[in-house]
Structure formats: structure tokens, C-alpha cells
PyMOL Python script that loads the backbone (N, CA, C, O; Angstrom):
from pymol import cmd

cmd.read_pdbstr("""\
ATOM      1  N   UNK A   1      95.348  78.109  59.086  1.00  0.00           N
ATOM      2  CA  UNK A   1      95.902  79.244  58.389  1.00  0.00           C
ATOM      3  C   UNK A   1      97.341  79.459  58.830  1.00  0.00           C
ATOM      4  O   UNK A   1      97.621  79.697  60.005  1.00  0.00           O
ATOM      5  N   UNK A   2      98.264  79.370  57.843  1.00  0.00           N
ATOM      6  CA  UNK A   2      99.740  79.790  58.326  1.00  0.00           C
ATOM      7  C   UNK A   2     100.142  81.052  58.006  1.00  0.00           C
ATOM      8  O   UNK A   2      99.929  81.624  56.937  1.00  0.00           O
ATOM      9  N   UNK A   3     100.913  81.611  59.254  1.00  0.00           N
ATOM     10  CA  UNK A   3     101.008  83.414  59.380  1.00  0.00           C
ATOM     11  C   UNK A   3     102.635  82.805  59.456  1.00  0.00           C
ATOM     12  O   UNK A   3     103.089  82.226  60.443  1.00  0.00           O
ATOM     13  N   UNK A   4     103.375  83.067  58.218  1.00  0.00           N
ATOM     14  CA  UNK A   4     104.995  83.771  58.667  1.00  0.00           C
ATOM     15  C   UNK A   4     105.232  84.114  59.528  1.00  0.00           C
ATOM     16  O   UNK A   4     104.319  84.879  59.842  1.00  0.00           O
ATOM     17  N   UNK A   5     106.193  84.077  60.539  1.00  0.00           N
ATOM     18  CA  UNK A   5     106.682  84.628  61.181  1.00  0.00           C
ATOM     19  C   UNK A   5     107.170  85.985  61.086  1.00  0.00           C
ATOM     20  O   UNK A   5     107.254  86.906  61.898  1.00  0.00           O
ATOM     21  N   UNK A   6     107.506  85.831  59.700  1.00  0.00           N
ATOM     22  CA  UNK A   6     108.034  88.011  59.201  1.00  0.00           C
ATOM     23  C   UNK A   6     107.208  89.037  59.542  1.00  0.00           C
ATOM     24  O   UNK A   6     107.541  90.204  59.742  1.00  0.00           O
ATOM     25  N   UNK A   7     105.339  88.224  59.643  1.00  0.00           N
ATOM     26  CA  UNK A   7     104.409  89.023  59.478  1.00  0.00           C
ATOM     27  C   UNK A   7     103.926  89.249  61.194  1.00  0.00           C
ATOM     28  O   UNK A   7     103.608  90.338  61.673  1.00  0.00           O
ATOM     29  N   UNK A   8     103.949  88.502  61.620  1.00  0.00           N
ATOM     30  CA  UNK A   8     104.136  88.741  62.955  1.00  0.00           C
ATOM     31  C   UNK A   8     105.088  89.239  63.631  1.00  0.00           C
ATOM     32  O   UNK A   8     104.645  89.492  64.751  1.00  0.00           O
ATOM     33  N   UNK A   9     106.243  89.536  63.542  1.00  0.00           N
ATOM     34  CA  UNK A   9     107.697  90.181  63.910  1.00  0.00           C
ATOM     35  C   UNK A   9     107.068  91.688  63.407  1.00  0.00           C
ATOM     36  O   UNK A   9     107.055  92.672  64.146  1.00  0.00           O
ATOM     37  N   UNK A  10     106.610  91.681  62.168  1.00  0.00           N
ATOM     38  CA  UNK A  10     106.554  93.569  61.486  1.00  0.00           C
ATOM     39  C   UNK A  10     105.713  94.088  62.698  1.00  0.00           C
ATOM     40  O   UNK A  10     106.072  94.993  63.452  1.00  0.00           O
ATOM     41  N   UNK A  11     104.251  93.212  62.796  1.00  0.00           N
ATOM     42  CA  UNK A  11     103.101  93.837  63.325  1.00  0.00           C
ATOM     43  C   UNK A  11     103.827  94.000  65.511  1.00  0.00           C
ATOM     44  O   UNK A  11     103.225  94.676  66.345  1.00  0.00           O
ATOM     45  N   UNK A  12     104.889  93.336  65.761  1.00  0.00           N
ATOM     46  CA  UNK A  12     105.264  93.505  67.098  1.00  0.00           C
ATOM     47  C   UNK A  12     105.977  94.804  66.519  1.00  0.00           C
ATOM     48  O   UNK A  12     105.147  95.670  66.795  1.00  0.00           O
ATOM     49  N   UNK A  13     106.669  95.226  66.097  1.00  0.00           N
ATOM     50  CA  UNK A  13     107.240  96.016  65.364  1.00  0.00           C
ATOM     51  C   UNK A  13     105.943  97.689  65.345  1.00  0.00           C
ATOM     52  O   UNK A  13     106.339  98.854  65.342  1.00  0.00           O
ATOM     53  N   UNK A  14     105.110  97.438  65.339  1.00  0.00           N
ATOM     54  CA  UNK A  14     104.249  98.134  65.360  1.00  0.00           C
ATOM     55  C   UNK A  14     103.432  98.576  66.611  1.00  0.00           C
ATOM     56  O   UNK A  14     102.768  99.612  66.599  1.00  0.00           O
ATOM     57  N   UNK A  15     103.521  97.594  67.896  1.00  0.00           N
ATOM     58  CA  UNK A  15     103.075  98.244  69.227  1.00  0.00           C
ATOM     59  C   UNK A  15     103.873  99.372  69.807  1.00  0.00           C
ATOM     60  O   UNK A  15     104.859  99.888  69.281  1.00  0.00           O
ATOM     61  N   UNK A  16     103.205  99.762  71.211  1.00  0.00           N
ATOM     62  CA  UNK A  16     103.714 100.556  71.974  1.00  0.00           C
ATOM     63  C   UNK A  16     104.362  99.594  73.266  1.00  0.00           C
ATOM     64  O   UNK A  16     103.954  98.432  73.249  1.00  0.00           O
ATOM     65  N   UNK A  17     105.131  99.877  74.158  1.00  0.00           N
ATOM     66  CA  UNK A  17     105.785  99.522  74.796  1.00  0.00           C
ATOM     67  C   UNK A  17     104.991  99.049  75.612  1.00  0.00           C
ATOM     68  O   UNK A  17     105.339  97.971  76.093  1.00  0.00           O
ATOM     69  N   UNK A  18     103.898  99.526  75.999  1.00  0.00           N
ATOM     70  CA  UNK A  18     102.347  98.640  76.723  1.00  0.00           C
ATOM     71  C   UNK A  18     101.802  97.230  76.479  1.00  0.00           C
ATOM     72  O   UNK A  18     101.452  96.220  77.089  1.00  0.00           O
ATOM     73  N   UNK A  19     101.934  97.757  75.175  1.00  0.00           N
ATOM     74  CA  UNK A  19     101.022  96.223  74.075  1.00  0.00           C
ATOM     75  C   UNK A  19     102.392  95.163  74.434  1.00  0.00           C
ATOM     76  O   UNK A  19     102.032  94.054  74.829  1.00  0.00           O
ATOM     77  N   UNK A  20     103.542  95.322  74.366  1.00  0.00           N
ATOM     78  CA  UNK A  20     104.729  95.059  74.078  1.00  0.00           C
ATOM     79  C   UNK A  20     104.903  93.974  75.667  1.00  0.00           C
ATOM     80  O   UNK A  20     105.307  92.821  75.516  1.00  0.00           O
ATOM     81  N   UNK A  21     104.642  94.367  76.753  1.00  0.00           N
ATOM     82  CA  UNK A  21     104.535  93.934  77.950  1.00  0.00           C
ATOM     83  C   UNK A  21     103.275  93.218  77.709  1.00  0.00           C
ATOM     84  O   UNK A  21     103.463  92.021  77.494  1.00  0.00           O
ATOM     85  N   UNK A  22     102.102  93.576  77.682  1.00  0.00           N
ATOM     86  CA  UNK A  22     101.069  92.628  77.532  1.00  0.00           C
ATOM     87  C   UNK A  22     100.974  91.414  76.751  1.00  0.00           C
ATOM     88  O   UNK A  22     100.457  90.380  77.173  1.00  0.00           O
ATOM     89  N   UNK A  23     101.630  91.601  75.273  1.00  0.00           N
ATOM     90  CA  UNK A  23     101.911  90.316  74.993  1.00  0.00           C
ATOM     91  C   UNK A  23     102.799  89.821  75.398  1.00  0.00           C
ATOM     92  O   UNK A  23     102.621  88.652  75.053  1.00  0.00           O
ATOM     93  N   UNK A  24     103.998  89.874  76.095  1.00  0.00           N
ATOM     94  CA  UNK A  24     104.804  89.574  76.916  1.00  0.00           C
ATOM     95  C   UNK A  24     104.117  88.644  77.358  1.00  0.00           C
ATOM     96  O   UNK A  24     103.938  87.553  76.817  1.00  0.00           O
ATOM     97  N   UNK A  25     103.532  89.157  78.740  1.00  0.00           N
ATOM     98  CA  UNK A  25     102.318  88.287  79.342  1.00  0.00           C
ATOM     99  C   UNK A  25     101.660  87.260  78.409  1.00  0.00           C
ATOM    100  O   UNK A  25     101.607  86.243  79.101  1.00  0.00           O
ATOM    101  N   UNK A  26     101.079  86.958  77.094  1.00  0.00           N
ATOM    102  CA  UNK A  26     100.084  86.271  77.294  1.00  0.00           C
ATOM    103  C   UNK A  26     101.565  84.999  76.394  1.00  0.00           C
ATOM    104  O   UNK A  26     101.805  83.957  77.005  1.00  0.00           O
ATOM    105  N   UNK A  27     102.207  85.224  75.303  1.00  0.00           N
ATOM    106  CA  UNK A  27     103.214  84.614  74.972  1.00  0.00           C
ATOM    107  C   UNK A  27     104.107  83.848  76.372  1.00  0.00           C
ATOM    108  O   UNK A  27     105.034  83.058  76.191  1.00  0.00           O
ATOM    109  N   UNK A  28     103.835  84.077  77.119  1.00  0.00           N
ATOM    110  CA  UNK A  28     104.765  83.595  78.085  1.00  0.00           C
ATOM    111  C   UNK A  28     103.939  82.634  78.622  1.00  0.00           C
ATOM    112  O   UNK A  28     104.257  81.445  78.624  1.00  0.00           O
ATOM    113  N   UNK A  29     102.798  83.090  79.124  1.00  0.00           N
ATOM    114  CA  UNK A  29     101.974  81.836  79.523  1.00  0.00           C
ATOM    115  C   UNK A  29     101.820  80.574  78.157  1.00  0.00           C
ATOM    116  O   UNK A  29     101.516  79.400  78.368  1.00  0.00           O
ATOM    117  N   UNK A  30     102.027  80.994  77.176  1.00  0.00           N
ATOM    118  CA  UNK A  30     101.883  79.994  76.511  1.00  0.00           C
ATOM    119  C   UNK A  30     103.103  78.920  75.878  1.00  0.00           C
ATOM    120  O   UNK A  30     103.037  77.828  75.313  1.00  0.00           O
ATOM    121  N   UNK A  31     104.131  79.739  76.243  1.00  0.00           N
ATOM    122  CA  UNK A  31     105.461  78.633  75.819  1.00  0.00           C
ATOM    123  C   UNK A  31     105.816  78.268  77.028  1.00  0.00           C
ATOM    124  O   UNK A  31     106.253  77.129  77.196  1.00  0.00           O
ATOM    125  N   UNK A  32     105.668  79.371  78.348  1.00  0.00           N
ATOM    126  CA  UNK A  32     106.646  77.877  79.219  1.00  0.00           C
ATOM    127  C   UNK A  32     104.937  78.107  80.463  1.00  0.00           C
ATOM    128  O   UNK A  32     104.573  78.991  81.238  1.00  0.00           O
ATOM    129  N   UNK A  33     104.392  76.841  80.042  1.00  0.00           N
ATOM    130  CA  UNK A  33     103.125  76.242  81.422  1.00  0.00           C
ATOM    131  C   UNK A  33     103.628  76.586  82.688  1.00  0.00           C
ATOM    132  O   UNK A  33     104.668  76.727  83.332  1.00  0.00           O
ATOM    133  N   UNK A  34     102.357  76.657  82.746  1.00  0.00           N
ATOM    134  CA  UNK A  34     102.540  77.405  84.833  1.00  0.00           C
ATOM    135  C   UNK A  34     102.638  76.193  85.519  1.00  0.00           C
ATOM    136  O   UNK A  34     101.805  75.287  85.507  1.00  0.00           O
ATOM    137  N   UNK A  35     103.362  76.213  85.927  1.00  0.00           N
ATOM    138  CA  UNK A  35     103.915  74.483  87.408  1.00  0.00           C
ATOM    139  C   UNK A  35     102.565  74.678  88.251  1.00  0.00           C
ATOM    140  O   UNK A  35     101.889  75.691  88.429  1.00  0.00           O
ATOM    141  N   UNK A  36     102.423  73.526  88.652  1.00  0.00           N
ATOM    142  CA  UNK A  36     101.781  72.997  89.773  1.00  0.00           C
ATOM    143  C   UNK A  36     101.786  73.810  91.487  1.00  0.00           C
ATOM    144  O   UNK A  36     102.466  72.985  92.096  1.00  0.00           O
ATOM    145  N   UNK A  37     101.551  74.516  92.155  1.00  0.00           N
ATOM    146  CA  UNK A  37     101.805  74.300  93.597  1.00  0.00           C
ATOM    147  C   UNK A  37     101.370  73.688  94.038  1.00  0.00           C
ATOM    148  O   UNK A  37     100.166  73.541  93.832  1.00  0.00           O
ATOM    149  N   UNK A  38     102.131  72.815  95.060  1.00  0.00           N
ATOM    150  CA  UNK A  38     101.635  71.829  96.064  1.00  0.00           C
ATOM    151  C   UNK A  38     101.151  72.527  97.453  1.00  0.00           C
ATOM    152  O   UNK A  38     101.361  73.675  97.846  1.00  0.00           O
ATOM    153  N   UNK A  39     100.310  71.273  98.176  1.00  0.00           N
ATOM    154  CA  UNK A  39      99.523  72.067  98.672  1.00  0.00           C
ATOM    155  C   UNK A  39     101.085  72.807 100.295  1.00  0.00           C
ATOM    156  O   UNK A  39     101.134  73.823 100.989  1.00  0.00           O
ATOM    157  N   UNK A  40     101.975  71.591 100.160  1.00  0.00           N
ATOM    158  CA  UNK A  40     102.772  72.339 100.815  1.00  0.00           C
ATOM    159  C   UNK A  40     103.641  73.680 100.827  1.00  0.00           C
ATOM    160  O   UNK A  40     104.014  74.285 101.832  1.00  0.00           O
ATOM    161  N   UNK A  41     103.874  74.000  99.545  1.00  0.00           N
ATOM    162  CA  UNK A  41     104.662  75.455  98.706  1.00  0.00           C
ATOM    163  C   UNK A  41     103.559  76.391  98.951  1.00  0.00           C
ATOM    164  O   UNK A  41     103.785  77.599  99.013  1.00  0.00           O
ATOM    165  N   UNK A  42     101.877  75.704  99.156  1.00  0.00           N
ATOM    166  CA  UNK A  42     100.938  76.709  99.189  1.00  0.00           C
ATOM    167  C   UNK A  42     100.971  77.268 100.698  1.00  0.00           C
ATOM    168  O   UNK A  42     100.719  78.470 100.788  1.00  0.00           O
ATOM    169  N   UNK A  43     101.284  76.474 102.090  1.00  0.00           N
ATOM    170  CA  UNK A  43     101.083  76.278 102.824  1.00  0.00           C
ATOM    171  C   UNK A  43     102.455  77.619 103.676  1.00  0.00           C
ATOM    172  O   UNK A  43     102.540  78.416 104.610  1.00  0.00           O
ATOM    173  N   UNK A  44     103.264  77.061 102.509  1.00  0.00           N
ATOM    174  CA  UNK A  44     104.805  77.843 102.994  1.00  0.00           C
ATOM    175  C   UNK A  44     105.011  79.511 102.712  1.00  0.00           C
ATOM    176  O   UNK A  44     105.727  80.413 103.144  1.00  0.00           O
ATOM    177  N   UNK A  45     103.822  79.325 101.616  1.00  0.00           N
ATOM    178  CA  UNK A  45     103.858  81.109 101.418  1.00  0.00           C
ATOM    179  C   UNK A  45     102.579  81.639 101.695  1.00  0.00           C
ATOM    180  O   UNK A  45     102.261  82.713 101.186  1.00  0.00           O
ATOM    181  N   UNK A  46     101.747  80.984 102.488  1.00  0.00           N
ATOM    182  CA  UNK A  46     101.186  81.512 103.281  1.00  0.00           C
ATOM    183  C   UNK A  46     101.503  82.017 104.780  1.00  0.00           C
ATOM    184  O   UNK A  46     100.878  82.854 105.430  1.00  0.00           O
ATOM    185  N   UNK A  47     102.795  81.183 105.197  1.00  0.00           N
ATOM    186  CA  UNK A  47     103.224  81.460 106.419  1.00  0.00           C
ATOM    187  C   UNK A  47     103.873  82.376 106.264  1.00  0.00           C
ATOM    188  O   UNK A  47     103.800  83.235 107.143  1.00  0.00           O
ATOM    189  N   UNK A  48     104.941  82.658 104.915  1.00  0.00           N
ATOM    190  CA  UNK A  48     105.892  83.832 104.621  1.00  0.00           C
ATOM    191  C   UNK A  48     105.020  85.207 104.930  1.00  0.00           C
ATOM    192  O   UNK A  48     105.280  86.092 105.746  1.00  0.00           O
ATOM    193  N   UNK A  49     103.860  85.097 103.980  1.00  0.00           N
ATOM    194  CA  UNK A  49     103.088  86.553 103.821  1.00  0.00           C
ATOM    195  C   UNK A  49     102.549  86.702 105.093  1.00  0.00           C
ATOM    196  O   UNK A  49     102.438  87.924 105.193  1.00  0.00           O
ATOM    197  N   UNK A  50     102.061  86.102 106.345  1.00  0.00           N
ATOM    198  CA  UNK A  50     101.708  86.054 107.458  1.00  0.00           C
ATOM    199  C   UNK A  50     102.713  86.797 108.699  1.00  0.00           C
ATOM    200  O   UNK A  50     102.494  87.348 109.778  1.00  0.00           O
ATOM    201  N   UNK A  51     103.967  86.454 107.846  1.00  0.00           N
ATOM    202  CA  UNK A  51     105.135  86.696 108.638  1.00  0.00           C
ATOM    203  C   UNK A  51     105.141  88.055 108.046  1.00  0.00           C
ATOM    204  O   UNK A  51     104.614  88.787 108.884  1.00  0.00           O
ATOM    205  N   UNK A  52     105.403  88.581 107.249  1.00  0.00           N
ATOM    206  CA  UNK A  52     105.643  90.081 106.667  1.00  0.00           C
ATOM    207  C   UNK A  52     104.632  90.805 107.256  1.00  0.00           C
ATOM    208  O   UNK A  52     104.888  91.885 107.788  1.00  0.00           O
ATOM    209  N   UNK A  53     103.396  90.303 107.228  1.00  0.00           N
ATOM    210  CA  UNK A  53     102.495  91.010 108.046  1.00  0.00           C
ATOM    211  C   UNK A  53     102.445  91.226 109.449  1.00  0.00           C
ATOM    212  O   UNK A  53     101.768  92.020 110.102  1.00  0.00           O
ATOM    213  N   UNK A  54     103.174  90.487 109.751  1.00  0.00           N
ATOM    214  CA  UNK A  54     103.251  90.645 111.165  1.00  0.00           C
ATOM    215  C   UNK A  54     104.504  91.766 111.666  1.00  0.00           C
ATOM    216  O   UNK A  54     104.604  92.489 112.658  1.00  0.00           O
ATOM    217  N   UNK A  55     105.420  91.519 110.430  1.00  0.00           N
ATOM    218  CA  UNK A  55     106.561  92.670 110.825  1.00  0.00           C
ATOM    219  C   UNK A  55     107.065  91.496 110.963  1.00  0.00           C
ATOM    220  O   UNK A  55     107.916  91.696 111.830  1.00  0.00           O
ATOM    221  N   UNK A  56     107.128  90.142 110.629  1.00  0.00           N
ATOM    222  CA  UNK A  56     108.630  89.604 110.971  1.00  0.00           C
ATOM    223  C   UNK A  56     109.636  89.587 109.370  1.00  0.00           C
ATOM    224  O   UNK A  56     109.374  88.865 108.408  1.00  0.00           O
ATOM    225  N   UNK A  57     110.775  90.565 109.449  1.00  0.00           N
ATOM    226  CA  UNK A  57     111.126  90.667 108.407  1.00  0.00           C
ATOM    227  C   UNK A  57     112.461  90.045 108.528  1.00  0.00           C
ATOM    228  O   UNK A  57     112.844  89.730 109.655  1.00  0.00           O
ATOM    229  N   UNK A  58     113.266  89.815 107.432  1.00  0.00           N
ATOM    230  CA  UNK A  58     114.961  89.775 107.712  1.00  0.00           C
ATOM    231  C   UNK A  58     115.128  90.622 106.325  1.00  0.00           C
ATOM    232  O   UNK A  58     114.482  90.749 105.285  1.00  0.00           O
ATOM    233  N   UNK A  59     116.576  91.231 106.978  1.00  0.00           N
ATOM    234  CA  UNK A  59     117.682  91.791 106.090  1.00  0.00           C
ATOM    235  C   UNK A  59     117.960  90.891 104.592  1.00  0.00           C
ATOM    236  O   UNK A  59     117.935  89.669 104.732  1.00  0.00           O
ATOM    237  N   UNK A  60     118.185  91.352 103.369  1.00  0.00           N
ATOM    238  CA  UNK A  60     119.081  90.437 102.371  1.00  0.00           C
ATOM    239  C   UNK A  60     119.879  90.360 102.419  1.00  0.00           C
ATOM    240  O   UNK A  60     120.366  89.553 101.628  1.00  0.00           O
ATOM    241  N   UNK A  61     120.962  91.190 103.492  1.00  0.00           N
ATOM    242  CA  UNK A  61     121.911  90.966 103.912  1.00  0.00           C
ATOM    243  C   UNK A  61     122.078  89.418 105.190  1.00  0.00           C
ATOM    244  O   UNK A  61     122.716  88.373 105.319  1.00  0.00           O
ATOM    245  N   UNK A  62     121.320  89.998 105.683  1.00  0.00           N
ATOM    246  CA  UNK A  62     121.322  88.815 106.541  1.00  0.00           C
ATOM    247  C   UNK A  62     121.042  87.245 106.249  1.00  0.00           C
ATOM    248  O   UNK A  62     121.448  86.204 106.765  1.00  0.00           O
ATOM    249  N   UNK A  63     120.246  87.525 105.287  1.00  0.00           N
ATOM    250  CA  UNK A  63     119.301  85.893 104.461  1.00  0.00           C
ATOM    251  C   UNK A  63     120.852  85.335 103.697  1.00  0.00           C
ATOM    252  O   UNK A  63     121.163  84.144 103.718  1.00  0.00           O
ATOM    253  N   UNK A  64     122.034  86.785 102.813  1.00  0.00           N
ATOM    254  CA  UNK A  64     122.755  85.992 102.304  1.00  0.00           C
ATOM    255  C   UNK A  64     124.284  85.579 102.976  1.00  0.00           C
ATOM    256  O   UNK A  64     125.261  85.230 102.315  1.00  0.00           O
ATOM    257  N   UNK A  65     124.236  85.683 104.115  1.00  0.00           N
ATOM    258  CA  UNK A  65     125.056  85.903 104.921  1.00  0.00           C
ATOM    259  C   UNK A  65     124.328  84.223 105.921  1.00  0.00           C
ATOM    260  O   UNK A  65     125.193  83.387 106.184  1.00  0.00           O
ATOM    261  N   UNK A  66     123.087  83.943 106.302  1.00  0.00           N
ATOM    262  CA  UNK A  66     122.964  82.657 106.507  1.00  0.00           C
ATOM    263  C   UNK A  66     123.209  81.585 105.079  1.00  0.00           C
ATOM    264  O   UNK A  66     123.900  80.569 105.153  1.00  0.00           O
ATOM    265  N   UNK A  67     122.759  81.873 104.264  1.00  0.00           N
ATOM    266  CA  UNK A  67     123.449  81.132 103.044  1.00  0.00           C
ATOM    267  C   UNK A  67     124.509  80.930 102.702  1.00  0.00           C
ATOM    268  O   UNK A  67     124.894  79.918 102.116  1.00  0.00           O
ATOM    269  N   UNK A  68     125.175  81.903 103.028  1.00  0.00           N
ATOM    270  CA  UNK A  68     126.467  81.946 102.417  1.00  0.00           C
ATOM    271  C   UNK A  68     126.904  82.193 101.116  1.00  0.00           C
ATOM    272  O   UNK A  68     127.779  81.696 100.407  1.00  0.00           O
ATOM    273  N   UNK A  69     125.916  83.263 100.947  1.00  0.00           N
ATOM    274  CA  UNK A  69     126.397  83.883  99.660  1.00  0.00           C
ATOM    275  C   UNK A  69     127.125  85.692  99.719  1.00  0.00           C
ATOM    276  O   UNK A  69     127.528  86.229  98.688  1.00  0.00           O
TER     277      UNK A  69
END
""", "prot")
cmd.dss("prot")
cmd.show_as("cartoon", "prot")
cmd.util.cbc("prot")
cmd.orient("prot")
């Protein structure tokens, strides 16, 4: 079945700013695919959130100031 695009634009046209975010959400998962984590990226933000929990924090000042931004 082919739906125009006009007819779908009116009916977004017709949510609330709720619906509007929610399809947000599900449109997004569907044009750009969710990447892979490896098990190392898994490994690395587990140590991050470990660290916040612990209270080891840094400044964004400080993070862009080792960068050099």
C-alpha cells in the first residue's frame, strides 16, 4: 500500500508535542541502525559509570583544557 508523503506530513501535523518526540524515537531507530558495541566500548563504560559512582569525577573544564579545546 503506498501512503504519500503529504498524508503523512498532515497527520504529524496533527500530534502533540509528546507523540511528536515519540515518533521521533521510533523514526530514528529506523533510518539511522544502532552500531554495534564491542565488548571493549562495553567494558570502558562500565569503568566510566563505576568511576562516577565512586565520586571520581572531572571538571569540563578540566577534560577540555587536557584536550585542548
Amino acid at each position: 500500500m503506498f501512503v504519500p508523503r503529504e498524508y503523512v506530513k498532515a497527520l504529524i501535523d496533527r500530534l502533540t508535542d509528546e507523540q511528536v518526540q515519540a515518533l521521533w524515537v521510533v523514526l530514528t531507530s529506523m533510518v539511522w541502525p544502532t552500531e554495534e558495541v564491542t565488548p571493549e566500548e562495553i567494558a570502558e563504560i562500565k569503568e566510566g559509570l563505576a568511576d562516577i559512582e565512586a565520586g571520581k569525577k572531572m571538571k569540563a573544564e578540566d577534560v577540555w583544557k587536557e584536550l585542548g579545546v
